[in-house]
N, C-alpha and C positions, 0 to 999 in steps of 0.2 A: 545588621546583616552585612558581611563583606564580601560585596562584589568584585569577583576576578576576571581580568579581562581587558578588554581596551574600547573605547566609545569618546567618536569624536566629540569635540563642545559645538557644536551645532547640534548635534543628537545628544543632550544632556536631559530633555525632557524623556526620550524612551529609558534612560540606565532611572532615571527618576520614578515614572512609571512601573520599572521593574521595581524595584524596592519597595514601594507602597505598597503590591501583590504580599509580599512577605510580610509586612510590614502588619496588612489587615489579615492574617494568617490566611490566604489563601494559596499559598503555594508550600511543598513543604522542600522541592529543589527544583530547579531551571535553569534554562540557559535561552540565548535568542540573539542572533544574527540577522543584519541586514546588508546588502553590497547599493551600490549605486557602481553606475559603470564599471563592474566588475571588482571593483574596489569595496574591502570590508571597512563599512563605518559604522558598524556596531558589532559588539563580539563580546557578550558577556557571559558569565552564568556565578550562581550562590546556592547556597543552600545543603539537602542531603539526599543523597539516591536511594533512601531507605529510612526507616522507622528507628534501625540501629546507630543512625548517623553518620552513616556513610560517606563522604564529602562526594558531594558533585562537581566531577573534573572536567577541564577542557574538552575530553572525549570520553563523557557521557554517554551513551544511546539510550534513547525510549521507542517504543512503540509507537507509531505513526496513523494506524488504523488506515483511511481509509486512503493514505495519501498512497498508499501502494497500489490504488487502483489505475491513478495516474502512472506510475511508475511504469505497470505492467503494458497501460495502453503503448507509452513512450517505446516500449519494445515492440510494440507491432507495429507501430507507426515506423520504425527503423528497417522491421523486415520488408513493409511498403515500400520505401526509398527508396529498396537496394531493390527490388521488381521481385523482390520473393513472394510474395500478401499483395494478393487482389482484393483489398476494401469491399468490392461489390460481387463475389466470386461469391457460390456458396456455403457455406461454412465445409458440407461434408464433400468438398474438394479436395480436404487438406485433413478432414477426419471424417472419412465416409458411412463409421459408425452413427454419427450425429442424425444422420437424414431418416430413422428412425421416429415414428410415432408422430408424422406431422411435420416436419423440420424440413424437409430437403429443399423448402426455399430460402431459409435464414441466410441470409448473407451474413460476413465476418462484418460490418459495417453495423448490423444491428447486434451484435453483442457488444459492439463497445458507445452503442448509443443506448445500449440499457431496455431494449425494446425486442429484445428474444422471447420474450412472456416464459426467462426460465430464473427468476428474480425469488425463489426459494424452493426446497428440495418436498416432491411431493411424499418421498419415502421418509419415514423418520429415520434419523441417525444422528451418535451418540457424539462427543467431542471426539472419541478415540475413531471413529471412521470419516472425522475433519481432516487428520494425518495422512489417511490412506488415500491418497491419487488418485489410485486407479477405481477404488470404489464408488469414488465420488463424480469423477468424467462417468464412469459405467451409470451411474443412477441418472447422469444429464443427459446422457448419449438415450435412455429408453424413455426420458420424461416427456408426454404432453405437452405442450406451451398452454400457459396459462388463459392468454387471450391470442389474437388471430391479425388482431391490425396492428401491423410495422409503424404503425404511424404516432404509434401508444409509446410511452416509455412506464416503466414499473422499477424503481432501483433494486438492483441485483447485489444485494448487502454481502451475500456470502457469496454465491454460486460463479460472480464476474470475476475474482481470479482463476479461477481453473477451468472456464469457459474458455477466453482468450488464452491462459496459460496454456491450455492444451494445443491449442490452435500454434502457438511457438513453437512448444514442443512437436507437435508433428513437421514441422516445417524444418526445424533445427536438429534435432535428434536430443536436444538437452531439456533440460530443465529449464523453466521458467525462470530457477533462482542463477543457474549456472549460465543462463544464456546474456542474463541483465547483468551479472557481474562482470565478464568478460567484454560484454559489446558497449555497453552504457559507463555502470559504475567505475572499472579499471581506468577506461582511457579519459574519464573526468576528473581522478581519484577523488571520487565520490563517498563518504561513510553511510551510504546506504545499501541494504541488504533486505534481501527477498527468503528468508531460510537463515537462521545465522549460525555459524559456525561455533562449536562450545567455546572455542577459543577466546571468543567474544563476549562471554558469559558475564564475566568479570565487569563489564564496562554497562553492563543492561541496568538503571534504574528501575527501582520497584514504582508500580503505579497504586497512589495509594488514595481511595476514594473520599470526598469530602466525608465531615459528619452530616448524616442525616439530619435535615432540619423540621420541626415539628411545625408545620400549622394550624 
């Protein structure tokens, strides 16, 4: 397997480690960076971004799951700093929908400590009403809380981005994905995205599941 990239000889055991991953067929393309003081001393990647052999290049993207959760906090945490986002204010301060069916004391503080009790949708819906925004704030905006003590956390798998997302959104006027690009992404030039643009299509690795193993 040939590894492209650059990785200093103090960090020869991580580009070593990568290769054994391929090596024992568990990977079928990656990449992986590390900085120490701001400095890259690891920077590789091999492999294929697809089943067809794709090569896996320098700028790669994969799907990230749930690091976007983070991502998304980092944006309200931003609109905190600037005294836009009252952390402890209550949520329907900033979407007065919310206070609906129980809610009107959640503060913005418990959705991003996971402890909103709105940690899955009580209505069913389909992947294609996962796309739709407004469907999905409207179904959280009438929902129940699951449980009643702030004090609980419950992980919010699906529902925490467009919880807080919304909460951006009414603050900013933009989108969640348009507001992390401009405030966050842009001014780090960051390759990270929230929403990606087709343009980008190109560069998206397929994510392709081990073989099922029989026990």
């Amino acid at each position: 397997m040939k590894i492209a990239g650059e990785c200093q000889a103090r960090f020869e055991g991580v580009k070593k480690a990568f290769a054994e991953n391929f090596a024992a067929g568990m990977e079928l393309g990656a990449s992986f960076a590390a900085t120490v003081d701001g400095e890259f001393v690891v920077d590789i990647w091999a492999g294929d971004a697809d089943e067809k052999g794709r090569p896996w290049r320098e700028d790669t993207i994969v799907n990230v799951y749930s690091t976007t959760k983070t991502m998304t906090a980092l944006a309200a945490l931003l609109l905190a700093d600037r005294g836009d986002l009252d952390l402890e204010a209550p949520v329907a301060r900033y979407w007065p929908e919310f206070a609906k069916a129980g809610k009107r004391d959640i503060e913005v503080r418990h959705l991003l400590s996971h402890s909103a009790g709105l940690s899955g949708l009580q209505t069913q819906a389909t992947v294609e009403d996962l796309y739709d925004w407004g469907k999905i704030v409207g179904l959280l905006a009438d929902q129940t809380p699951w449980w009643d003590d702030r004090t609980q956390s419950g992980y919010h798998a699906v529902t925490q981005g467009y919880l807080v997302g919304e909460v951006v959104r009414r603050i900013t006027g933009q989108s969640l994905g348009r507001f992390f690009a401009a405030e966050v992404a842009a001014p780090l030039q960051a390759d990270f995205h929230i929403g990606l643009d087709e343009s980008h299509f190109s560069r998206v690795s397929n994510l392709v599941p081990p073989p099922t193993s029989e026990l």
